[in-house]
C-alpha positions as CSV (number, residue, x, y, z in Angstrom):
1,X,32.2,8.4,-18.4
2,X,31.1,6.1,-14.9
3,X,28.2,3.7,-15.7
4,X,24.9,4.9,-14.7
5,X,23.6,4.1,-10.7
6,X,22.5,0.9,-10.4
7,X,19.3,0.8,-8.4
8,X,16.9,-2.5,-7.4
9,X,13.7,-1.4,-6.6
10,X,11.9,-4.1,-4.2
11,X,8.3,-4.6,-3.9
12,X,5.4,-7.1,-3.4
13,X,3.5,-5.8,-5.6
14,X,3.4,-3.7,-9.3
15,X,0.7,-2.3,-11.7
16,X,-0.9,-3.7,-13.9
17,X,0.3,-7.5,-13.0
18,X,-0.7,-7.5,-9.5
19,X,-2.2,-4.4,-7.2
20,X,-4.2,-4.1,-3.5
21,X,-3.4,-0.3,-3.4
22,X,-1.7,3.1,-4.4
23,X,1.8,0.8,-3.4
24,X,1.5,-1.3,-7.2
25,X,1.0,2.3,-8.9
26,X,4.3,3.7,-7.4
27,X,6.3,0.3,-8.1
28,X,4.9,0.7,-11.4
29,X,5.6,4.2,-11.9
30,X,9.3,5.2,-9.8
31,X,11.0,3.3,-12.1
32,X,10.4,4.1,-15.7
33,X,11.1,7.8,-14.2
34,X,14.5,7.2,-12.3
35,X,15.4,5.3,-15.4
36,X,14.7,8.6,-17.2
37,X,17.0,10.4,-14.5
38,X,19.7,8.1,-16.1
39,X,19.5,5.0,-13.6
40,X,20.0,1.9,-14.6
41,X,16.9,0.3,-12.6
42,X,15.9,-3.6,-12.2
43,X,13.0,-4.8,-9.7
44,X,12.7,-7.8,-7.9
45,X,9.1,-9.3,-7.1
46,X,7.7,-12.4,-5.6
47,X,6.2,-14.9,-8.5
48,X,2.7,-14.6,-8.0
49,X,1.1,-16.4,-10.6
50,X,-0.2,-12.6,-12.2
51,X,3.9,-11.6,-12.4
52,X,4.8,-14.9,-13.9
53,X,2.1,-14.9,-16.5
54,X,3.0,-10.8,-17.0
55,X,6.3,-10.4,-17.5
56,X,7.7,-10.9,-20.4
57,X,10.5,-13.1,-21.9
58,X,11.8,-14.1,-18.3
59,X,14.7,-16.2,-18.4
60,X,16.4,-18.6,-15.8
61,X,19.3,-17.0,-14.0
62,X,20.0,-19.1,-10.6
63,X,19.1,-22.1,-9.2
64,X,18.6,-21.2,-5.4
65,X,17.3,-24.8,-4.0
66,X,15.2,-25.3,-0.9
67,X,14.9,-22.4,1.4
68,X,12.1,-20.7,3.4
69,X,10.1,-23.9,3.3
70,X,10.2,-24.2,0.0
71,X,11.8,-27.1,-2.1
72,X,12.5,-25.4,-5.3
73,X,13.3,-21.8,-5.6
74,X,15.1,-20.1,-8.8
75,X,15.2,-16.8,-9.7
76,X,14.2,-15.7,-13.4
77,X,15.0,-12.4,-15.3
78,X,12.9,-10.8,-17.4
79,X,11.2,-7.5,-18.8
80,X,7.8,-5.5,-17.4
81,X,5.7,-5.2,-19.9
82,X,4.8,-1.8,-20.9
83,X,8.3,-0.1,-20.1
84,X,10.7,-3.2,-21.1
85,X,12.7,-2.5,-17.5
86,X,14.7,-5.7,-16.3
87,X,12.3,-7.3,-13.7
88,X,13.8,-10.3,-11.2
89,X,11.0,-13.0,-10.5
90,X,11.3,-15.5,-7.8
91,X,10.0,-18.8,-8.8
92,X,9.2,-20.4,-5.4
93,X,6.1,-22.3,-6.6
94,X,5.3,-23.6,-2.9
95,X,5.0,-19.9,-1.7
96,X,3.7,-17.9,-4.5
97,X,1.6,-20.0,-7.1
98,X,-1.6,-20.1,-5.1
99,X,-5.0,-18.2,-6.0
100,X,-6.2,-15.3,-3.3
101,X,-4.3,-12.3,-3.3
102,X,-0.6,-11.0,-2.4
103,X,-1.3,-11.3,1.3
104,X,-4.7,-12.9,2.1
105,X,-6.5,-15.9,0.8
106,X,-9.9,-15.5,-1.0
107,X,-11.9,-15.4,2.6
108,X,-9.5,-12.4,3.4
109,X,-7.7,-14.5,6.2
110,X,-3.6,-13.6,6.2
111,X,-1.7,-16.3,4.3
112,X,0.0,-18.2,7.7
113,X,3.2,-18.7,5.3
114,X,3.6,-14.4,4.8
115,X,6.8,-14.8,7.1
116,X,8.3,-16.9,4.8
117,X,7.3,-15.8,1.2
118,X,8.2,-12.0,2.3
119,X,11.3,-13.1,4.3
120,X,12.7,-14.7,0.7
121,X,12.5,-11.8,-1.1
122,X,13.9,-9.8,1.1
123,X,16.8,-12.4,1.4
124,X,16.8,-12.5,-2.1
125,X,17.1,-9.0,-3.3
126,X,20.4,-8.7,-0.1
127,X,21.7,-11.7,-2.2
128,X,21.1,-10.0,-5.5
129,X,23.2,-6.7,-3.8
130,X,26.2,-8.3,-2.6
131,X,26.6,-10.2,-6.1
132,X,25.7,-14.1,-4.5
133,X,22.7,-14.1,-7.4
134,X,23.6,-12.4,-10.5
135,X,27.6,-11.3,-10.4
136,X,26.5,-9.8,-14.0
137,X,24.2,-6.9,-12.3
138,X,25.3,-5.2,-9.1
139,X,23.4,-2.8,-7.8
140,X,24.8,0.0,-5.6
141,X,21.2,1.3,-3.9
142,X,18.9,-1.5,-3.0
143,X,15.1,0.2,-2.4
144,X,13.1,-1.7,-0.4
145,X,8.9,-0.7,-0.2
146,X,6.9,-1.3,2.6
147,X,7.0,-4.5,5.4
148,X,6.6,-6.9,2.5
149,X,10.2,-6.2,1.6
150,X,11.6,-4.4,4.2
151,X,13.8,-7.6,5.3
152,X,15.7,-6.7,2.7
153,X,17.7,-4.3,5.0
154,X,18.5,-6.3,7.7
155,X,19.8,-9.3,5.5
156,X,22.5,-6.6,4.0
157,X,22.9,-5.4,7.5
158,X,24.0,-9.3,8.0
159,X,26.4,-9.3,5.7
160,X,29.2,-6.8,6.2
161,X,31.0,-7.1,2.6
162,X,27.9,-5.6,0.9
163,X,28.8,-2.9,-0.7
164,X,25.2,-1.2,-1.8
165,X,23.1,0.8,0.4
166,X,19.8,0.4,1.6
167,X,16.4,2.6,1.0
168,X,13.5,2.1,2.6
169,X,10.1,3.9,2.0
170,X,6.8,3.7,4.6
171,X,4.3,3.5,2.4
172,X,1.6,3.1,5.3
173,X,2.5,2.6,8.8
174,X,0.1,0.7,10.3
175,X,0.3,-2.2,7.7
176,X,3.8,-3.6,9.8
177,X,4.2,-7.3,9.1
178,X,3.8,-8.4,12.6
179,X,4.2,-12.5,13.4
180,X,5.0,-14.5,16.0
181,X,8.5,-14.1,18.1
182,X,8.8,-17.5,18.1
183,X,9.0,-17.8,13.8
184,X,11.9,-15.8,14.0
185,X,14.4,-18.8,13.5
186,X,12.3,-19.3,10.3
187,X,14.4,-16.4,8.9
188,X,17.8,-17.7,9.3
189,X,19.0,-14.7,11.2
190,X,21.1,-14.8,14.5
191,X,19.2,-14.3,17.5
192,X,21.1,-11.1,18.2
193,X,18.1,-9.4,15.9
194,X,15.4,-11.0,18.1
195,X,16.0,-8.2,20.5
196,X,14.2,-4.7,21.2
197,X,17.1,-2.8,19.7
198,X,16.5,-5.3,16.8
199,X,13.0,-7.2,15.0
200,X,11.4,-7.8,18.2
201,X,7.9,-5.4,18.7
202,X,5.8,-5.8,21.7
203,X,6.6,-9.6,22.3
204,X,6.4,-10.1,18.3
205,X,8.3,-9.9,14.8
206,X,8.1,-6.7,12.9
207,X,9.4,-7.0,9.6
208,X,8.4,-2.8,9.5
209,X,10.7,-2.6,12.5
210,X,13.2,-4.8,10.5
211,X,13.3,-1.9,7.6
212,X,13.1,0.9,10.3
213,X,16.8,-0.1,12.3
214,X,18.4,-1.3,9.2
215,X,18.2,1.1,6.2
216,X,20.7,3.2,5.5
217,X,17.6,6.1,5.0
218,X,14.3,6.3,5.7
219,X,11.8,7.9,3.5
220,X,8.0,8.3,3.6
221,X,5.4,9.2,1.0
222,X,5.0,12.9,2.0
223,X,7.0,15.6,4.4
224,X,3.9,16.0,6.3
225,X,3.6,12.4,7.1
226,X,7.2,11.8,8.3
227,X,6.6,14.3,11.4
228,X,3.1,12.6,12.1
229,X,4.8,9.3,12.3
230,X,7.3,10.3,15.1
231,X,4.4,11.1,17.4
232,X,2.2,8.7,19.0
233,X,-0.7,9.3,17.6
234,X,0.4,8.6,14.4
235,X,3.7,5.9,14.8
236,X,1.3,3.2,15.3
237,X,4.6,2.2,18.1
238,X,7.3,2.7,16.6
239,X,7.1,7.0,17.0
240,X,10.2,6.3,19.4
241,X,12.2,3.9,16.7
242,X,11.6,7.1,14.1
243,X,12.8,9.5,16.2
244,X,16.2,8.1,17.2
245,X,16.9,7.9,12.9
246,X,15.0,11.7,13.1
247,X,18.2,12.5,10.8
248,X,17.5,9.8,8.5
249,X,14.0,10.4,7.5
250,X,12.8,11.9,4.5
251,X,9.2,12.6,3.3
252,X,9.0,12.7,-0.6
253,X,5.7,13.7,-2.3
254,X,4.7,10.3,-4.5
255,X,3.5,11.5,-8.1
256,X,1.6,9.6,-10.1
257,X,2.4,8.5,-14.3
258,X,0.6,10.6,-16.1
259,X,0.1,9.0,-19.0
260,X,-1.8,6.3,-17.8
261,X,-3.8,9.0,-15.9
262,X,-3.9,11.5,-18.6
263,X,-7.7,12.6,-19.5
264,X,-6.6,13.9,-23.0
265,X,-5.9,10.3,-24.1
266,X,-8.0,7.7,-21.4
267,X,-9.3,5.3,-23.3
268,X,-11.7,4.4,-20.5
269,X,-13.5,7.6,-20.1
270,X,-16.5,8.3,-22.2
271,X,-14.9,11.5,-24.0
272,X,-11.5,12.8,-23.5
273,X,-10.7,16.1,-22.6
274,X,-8.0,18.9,-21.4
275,X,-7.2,22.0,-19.3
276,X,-7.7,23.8,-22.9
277,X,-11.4,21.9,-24.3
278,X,-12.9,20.6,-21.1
279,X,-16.6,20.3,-22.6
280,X,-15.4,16.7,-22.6
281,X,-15.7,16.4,-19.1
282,X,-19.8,16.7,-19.2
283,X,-20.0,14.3,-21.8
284,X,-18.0,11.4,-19.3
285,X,-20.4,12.9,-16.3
286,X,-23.6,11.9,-18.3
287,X,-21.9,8.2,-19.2
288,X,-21.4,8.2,-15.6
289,X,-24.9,8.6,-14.0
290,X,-26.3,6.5,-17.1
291,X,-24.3,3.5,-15.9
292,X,-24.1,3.9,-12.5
293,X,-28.1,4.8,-12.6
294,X,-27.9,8.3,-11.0
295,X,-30.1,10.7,-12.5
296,X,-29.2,12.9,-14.8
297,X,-29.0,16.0,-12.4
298,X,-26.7,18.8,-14.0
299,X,-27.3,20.8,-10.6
300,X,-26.3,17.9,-8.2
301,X,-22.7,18.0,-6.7
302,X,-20.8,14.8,-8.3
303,X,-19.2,13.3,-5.3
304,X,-16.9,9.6,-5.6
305,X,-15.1,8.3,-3.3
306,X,-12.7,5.3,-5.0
307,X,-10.9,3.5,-1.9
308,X,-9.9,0.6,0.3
309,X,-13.5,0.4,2.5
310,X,-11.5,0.9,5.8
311,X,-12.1,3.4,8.9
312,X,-8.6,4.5,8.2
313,X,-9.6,5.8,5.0
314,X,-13.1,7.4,7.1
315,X,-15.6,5.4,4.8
316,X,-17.8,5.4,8.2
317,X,-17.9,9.6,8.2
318,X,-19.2,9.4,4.4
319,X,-21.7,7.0,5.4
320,X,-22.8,8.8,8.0
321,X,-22.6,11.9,6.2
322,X,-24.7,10.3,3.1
323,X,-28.6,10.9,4.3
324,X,-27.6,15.0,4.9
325,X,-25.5,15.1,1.1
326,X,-28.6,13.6,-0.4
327,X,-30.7,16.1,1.0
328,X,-28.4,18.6,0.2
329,X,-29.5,17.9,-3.7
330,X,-25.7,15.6,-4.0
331,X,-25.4,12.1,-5.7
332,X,-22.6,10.4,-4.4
333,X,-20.8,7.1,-6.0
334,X,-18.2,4.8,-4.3
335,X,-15.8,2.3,-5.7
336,X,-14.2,-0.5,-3.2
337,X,-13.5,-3.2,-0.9
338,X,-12.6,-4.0,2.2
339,X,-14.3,-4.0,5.6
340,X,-17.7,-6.3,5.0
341,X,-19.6,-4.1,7.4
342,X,-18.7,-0.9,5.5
343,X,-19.6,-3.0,2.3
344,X,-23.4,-4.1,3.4
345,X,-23.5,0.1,4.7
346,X,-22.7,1.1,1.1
347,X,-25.4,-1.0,0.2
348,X,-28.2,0.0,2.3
349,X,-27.5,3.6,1.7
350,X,-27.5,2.3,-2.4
351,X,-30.8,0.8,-1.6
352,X,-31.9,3.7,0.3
353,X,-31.3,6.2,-2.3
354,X,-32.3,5.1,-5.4
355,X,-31.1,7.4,-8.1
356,X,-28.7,9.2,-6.0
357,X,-26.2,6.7,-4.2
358,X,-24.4,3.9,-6.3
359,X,-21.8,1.7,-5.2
360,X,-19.9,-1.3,-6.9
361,X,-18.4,-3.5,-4.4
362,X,-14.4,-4.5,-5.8
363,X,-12.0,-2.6,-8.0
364,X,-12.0,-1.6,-11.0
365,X,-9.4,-0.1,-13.0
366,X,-11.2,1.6,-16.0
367,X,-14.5,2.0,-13.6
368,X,-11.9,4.0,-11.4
369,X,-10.8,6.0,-14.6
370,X,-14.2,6.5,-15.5
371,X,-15.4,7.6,-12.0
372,X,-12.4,10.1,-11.8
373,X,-13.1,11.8,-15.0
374,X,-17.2,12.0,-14.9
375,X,-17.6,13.5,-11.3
376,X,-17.4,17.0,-10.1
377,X,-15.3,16.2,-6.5
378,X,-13.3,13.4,-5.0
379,X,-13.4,12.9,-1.7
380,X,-10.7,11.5,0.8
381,X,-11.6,12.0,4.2
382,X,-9.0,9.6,5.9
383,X,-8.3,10.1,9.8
384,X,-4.9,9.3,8.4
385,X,-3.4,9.2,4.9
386,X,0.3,8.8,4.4
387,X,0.4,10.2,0.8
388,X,-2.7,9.2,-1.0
389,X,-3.0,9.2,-4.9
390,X,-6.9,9.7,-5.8
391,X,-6.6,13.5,-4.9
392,X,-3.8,13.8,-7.5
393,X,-6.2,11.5,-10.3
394,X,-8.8,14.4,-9.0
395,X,-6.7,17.4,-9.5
396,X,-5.1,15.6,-13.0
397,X,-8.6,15.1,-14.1
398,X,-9.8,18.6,-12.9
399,X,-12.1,16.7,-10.6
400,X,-11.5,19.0,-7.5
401,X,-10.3,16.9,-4.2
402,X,-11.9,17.2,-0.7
403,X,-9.8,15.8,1.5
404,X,-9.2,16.0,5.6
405,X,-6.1,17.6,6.9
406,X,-3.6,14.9,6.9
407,X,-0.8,13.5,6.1
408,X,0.0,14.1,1.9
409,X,-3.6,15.3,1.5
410,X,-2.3,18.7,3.8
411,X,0.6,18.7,1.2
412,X,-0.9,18.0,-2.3
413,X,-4.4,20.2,-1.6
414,X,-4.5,23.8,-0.7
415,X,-8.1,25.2,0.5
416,X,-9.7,27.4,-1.7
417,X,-7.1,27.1,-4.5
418,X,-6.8,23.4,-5.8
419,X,-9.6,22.0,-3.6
420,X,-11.2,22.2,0.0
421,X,-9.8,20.9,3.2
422,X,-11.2,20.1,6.5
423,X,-10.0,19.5,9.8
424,X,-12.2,17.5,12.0
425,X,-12.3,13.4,11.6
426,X,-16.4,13.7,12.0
427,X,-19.4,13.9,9.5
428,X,-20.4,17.0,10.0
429,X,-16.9,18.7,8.7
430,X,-16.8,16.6,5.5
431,X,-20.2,17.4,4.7
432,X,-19.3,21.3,5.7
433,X,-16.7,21.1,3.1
434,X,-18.9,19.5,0.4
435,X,-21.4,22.3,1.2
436,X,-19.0,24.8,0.7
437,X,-18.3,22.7,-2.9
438,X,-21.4,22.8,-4.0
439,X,-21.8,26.5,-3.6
440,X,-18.6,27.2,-5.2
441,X,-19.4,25.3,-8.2
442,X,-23.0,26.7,-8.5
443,X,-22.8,30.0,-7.8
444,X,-19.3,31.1,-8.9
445,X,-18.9,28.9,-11.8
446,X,-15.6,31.0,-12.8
447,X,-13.8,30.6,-9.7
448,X,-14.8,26.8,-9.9
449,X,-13.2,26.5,-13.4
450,X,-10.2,28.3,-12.0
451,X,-10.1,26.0,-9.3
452,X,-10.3,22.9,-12.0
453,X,-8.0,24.4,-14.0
454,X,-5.2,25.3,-11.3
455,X,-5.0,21.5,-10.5
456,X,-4.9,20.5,-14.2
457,X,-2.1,22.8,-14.4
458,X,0.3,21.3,-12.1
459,X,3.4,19.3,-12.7
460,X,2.1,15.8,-11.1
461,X,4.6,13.2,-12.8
462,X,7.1,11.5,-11.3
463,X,10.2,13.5,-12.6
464,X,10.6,16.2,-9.9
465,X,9.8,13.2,-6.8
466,X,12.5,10.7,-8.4
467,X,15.0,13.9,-9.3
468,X,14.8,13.7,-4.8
469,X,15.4,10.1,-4.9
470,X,18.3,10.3,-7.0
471,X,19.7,12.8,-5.0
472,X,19.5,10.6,-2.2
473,X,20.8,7.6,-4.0
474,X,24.3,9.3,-4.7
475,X,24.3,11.3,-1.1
476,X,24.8,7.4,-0.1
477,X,27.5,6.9,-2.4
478,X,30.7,7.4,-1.4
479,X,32.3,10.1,-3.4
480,X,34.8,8.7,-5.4
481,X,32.4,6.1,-6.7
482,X,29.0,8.5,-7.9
483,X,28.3,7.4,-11.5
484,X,27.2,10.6,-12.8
């Protein structure tokens, strides 16, 4: 019998230890579910003092020495807690042990050193896959997640003898790792990669661009998303670079672990609940508007929003849309951070509605848990959205998604049947669709439960998504050597 594919997943991030977005939830979740496909699955993260302090029983496996600026780097071996997977943690106290988050300081300003600290552990995990850092684990598919590690690819592009194959998944295209041209002898590399056909972007260093020309395959979070990216609207400039691997793309529908979103056993929602006893679901509305002060308004339309406070994720339209959904008889609660003008706006229109607007600046796990369950819709009207994960909380939850035409939303939401979908990127078409919520739920109160249910229904884990993955693993494989 062959021994089981070996797979290192590469990330910047993972729930619960660290997480800035939907990308910590995936890292968290794709393996524990490929490793259930019958992988044999390690990760390799940077040693942010939340991964240090998380993982459990790590171990010393390499002394790597002074590299990337850095005087002391090692690299450690331990477990995640939770699923017990083998996690590799680089120990490079001069890039990682610092306070602010993954990528930005505690003011939000970009660390200057995020060439460096994401440049070693991309170098690292190519050293782990040609056998340089632990000849005891091999892997033969390295998978490399967004710009943060998506140097990872070129490194094992560098070095011909490796033998594993490189995967590497868009997240979100517009977040691309750009730095100066001049930094690129900061990364060891030849300057045969400082070219156009290579890293170079525009005058600049695009470790996205690094992933893109180097991976054996490409994959994105959703089929509808890898056509928007070869066009110019949505390839943020690098439509043309996606196009020439056109063959080598993949969209794969992200899923979500549904046991930690599982409204039959949340231990952070008021009363748990299922597709088969949903009275639950009233009871974590209630605890809902009590906390958030909303009034207790069994006829208002529920609406949360539970995001990054950006314009790509159309923050602006709800605000704008906010004065005509309170008049409308709505109460509307948003979870987030991010852009401080969008941040005082949630505020105002808090301050302005009294009783029918909430906010809570920051995230939130449980709140987010809490928020999913109690409402009656979740909204996502992004101009773009690559995948997106809060629609499939919402349709886990039977909390019924309204979402704009894009991207994974297009593929994970059908009108009139698991939720309602609009077209236009403008105020007046997410409040249209809200409207035509509203009615649904108040005068058709059977075809509203049908619509719950039909979301509640669905198969949202990750087992059908990493089924695809592992079919692309071995595709890479040469023949003769598919563990099976």
């Amino acid at each position: 019998m062959a021994a089981a594919l070996k797979v290192l997943q590469v990330a910047a991030e993972v729930f619960p230890l660290v997480k800035t977005g939907g990308l910590a939830d995936v890292v968290a979740a794709l393996p524990p579910a490929l490793a259930a496909a019958g992988a044999d699955v390690r990760l390799v993260l940077p040693g942010l003092p939340a991964i240090l302090d998380g993982v459990l029983s790590a171990r010393h496996v390499l002394d790597v020495g002074p590299c990337f600026g850095a005087l002391r780097v090692s690299l450690l071996l331990g477990r995640m807690p939770g699923t017990g997977l083998p996690v590799y943690v680089i120990d490079a106290p001069h890039l990682y042990r610092r306070g602010g988050g993954p990528y930005q300081d505690s003011l939000g300003r970009e660390w200057p050193d995020n060439l460096q600290r994401y440049g070693l552990l991309g170098w690292l995990a190519a050293r782990i896959a040609s056998g340089d850092a632990d000849p005891a684990w091999v892997p033969d598919i390295v998978h490399a997640h967004d710009w943060h590690a998506a140097m990872a690819c070129t490194y094992m592009a560098d070095h011909v003898p490796t033998a594993a194959k490189s995967v590497y998944t868009i997240h979100n295209l517009a977040y691309q790792g750009l730095f100066p041209h001049d930094d690129w002898a900061l990364l060891g590399l030849s300057s045969r990669y400082m070219v156009p056909s290579g890293l170079e972007f525009h005058g600049q260093l695009s470790f996205m661009k690094a992933g893109l020309k180097f991976a054996h395959r490409i994959t994105t979070v959703s089929p509808n998303y890898a056509h928007e990216i070869a066009t110019p609207e949505f390839g943020c400039g690098l439509d043309g670079v996606i196009r020439g691997r056109v063959n080598d793309v993949l969209g794969i529908v992200n899923g979500i672990d549904t046991e930690v979103w599982n409204p039959a056993a949340d231990d952070a929602i008021a009363h748990r609940y299922d597709l088969n006893q949903l009275a639950g679901k009233r009871e974590c509305r209630h605890a809902l508007q009590d906390e958030w002060k909303l009034q207790r308004d069994d006829q208002a339309l529920l609406v949360v929003v539970v995001s990054r406070l950006t314009g790509q994720k159309g923050i602006d339209l709800l605000l704008e849309a906010v004065p005509g959904l309170v008049a409308d008889g709505m109460q509307v609660a948003v979870q987030g951070t991010g852009d401080a003008a969008l941040e005082t706006a949630l505020r105002r229109a808090e301050q302005a509605h009294p009783g029918r607007v909430a906010a809570h600046l920051g995230y939130d796990e449980p709140r987010a848990h809490a928020l999913v369950a109690g409402a009656d819709v979740i909204a996502v009207p992004s101009r773009f959205e690559p995948c997106g994960l809060t629609q499939l909380y919402g349709l886990r939850y039977g909390t019924v998604p309204v979402v704009r035409r894009s991207g994974g939303l297009a593929d994970t939401v059908v009108d009139d049947q698991t939720g309602f979908v609009f077209d236009a990127a403008n105020a007046g078409a997410l409040r249209h669709a809200l409207n035509r919520a509203a009615a649904m739920r108040s005068t058709q109160p059977a075809k509203w439960q049908k619509l719950m249910l039909a979301g509640m229904e669905q198969d949202l884990s990750w087992r059908l998504p990493a089924a695809r993955y592992m079919d692309l693993y071995r595709a890479l494989i040469p023949a003769q050597s598919v563990p099976t």
